[in-house]
C-alpha positions in Angstrom: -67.3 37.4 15.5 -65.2 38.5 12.4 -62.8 40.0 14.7 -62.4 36.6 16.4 -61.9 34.9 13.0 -59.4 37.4 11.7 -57.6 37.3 14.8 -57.4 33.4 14.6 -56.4 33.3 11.6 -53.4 35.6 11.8 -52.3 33.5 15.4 -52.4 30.3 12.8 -50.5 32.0 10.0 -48.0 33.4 12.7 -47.4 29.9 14.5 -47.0 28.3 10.7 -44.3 30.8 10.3 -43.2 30.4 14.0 -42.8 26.5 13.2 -41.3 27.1 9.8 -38.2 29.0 10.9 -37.9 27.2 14.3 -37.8 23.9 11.4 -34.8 25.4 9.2 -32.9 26.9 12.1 -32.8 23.6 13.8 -31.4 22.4 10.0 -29.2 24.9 9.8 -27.5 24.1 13.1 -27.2 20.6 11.9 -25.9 21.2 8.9 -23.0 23.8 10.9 -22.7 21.2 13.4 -22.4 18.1 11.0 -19.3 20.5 8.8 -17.9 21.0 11.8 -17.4 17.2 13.1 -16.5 16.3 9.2 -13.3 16.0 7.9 -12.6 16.1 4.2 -9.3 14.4 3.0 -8.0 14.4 -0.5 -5.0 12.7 -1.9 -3.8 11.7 -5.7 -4.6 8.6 -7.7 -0.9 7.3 -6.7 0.8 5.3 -4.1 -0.2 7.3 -1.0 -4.2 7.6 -2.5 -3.4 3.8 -2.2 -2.9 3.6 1.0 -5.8 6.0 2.1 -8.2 4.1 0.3 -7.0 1.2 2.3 -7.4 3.3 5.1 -10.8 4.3 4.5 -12.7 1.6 2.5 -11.2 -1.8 3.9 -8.9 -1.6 6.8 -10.6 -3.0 10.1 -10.0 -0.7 13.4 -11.4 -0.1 16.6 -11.3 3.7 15.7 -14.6 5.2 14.0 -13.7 7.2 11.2 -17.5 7.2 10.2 -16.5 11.3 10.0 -14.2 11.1 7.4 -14.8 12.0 4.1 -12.6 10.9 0.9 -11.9 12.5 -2.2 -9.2 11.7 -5.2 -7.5 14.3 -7.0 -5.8 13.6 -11.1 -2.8 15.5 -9.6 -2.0 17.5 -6.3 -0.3 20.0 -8.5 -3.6 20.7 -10.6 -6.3 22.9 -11.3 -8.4 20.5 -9.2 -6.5 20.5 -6.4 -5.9 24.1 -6.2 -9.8 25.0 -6.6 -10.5 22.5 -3.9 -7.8 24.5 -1.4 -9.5 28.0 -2.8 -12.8 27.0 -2.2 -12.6 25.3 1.5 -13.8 22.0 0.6 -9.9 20.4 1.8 -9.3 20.2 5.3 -6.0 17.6 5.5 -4.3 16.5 1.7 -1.3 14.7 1.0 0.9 16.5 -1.8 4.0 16.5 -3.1 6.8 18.3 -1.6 6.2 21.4 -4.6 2.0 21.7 -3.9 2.7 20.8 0.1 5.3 23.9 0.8 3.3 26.5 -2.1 0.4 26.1 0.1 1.7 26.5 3.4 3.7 29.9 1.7 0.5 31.0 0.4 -2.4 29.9 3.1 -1.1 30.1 6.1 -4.2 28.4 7.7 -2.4 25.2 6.6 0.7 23.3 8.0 2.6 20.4 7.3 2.1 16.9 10.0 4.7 15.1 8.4 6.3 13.4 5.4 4.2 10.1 4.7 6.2 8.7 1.6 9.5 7.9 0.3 11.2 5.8 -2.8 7.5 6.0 -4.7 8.6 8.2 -7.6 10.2 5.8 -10.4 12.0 5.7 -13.4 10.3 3.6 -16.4 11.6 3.1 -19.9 11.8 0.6 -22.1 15.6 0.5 -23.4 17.0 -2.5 -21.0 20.1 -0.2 -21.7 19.2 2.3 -19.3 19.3 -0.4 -16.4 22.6 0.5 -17.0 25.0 4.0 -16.8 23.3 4.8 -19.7 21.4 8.4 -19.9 18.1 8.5 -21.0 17.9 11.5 -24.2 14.5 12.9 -23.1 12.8 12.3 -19.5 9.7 13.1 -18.8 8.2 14.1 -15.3 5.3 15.3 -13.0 4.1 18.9 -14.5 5.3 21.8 -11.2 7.6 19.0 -10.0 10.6 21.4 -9.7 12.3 19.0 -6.9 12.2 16.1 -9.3 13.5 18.1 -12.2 16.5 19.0 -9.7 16.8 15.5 -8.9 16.4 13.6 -12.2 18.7 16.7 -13.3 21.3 15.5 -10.8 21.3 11.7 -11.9 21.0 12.8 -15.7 22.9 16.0 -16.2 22.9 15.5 -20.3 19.6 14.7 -20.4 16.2 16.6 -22.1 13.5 17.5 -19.5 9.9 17.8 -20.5 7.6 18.9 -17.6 3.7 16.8 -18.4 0.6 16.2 -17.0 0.9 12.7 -14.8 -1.5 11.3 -16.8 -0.2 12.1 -20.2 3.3 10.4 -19.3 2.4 6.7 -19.9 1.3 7.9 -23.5 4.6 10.3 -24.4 6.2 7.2 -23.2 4.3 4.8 -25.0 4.5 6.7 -28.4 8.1 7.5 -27.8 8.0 11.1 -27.6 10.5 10.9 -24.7 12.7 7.5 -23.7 12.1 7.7 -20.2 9.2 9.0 -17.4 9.9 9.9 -13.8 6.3 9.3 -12.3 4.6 7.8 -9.5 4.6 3.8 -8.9 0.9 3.3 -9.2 1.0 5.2 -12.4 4.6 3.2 -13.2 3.0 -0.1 -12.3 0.0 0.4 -15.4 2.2 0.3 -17.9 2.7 -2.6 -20.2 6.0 -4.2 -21.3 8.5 -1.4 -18.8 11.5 -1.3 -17.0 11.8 0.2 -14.2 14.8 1.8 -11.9 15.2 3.3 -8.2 16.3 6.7 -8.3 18.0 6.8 -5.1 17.6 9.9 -2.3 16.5 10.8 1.0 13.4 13.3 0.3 10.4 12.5 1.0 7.8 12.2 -2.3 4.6 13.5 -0.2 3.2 15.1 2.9 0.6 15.6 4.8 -0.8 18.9 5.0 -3.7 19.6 7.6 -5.6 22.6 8.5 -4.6 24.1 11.0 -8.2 24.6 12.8 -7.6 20.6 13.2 -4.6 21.2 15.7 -4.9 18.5 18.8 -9.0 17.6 17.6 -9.7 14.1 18.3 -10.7 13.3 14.8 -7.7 14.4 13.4 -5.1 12.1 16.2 -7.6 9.4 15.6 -7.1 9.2 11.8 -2.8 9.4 12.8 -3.5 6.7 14.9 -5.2 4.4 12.5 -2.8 6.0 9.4 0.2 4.4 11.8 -2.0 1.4 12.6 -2.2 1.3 8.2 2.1 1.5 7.4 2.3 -1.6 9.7 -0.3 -3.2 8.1 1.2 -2.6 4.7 4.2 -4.2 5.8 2.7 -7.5 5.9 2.9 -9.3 2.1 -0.7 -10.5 2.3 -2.4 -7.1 2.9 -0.1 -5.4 0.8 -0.7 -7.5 -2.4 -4.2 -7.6 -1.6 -4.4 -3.8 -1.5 -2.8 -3.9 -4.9 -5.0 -6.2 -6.5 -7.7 -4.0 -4.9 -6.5 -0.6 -6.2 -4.8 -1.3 -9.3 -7.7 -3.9 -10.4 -5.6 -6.7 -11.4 -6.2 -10.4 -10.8 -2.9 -11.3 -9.4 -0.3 -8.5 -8.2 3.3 -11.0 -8.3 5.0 -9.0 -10.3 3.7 -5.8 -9.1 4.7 -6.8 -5.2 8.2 -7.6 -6.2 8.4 -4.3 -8.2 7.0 -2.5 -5.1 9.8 -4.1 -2.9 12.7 -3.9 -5.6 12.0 -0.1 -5.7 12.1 0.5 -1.8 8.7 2.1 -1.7 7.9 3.0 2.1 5.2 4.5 4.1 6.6 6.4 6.9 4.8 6.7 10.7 3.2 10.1 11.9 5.2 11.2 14.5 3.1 14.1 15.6 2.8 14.0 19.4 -1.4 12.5 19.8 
């Protein structure tokens, strides 16, 4: 009879066990299977993390994007950024020309969909004499931006250059450490009492970088499809300042609209074949 028992009991302790693992793998291959369907996107606080959050949060489509997942860096060009690359948590980013063609040199599971932005990168001072021909002294700009030192550096040849963290700009600005900032129109459009001016060219300000494991996926040509579906939609003046008074948390966005449109800020259309 004690036999019995002790055989019993080792058929219940086996079965517990049995159930237990047959419980976690069954997690497990959830969990795999949910990382698999996800996609993470990151993106700056700046005029294309503008439009993704649009994209994500409030614009209406008949394309579920319920797998998308949304995360903001400080700058594409930091520490942040690059641990978030490093680690795998990033599988499609928009970056600046600089952190968009380092990565693809360096990873080569990444490549490059397309340029999204152009004209966003602005010039703010406060001497109405620069609205002139009038060279700024000291400019400050994006920290790892070489392309926009060559730029500003071919607009301003006699100029000072002082490389900064984006966010530190508006404050070097603000207590005059430098006359003049070349930064991003979101960041531009926070500051008090500015000028602004176009800095005229053709390249683009960011692209979108995807990994390359997301090559001809449906998720990824759905989100192009309701990214394209977005640039029209920010062509229309109601959703645009709407967007603005959304993502810059402002009561009225006037001012900020006709600064938008003065400085030729555009969202350019994926044309990656879906």
């Amino acid at each position: 009879m004690k036999h019995i028992i002790k055989g019993n009991k080792y058929v219940i302790i086996f079965t517990m066990i049995f159930i237990l693992c047959f419980i976690l793998f069954q997690n497990y291959k959830n969990n795999l299977g949910s990382k698999k369907d996800k996609m993470t996107i990151a993106c700056g606080n700046d005029a294309s993390g503008m439009l993704f959050d649009y994209i994500i949060n409030d614009k209406d489509s008949n394309i579920e994007l319920s797998d998308v997942d949304y995360i903001q860096f400080l700058d594409c060009c930091g520490s942040q950024a690059e641990f978030a690359f490093i680690s795998g948590r990033v599988d499609m980013a928009v970056l600046c020309p600089d952190a968009a063609f380092q990565l693809i040199s360096i990873d080569t599971n990444y490549y490059i969909v397309d340029s999204i932005v152009n004209g966003s990168n602005v010039l703010v001072y406060y001497d109405e004499n620069y609205d002139k021909n009038i060279e700024p002294k000291n400019i400050g700009y994006m920290n790892k931006r070489l392309l926009q030192e060559a730029l500003l550096k071919e607009r301003y040849s006699n100029s000072n250059y002082y490389p900064m963290l984006a966010t530190a700009l508006p404050y070097a600005l603000e207590k005059k450490t430098v006359d003049a900032i070349f930064i991003d129109i979101i960041l531009a459009l926070k500051t008090k009492n500015t000028r602004f001016k176009k800095i005229d060219t053709d390249k683009a300000d960011y692209y979108l970088v995807a990994s390359k494991k997301l090559k001809d996926t449906v998720i990824l040509n759905n989100f192009i499809k309701v990214y394209n579906e977005a640039v029209d939609d920010i062509e229309n003046d109601t959703i645009l300042s709407n967007v603005l008074i959304s993502y810059l948390d402002i009561s009225n966005s006037e001012g900020e609209m006709n600064i938008w449109k003065t400085m030729g800020v555009k969202f350019r259309k994926i044309k990656a074949e879906l």
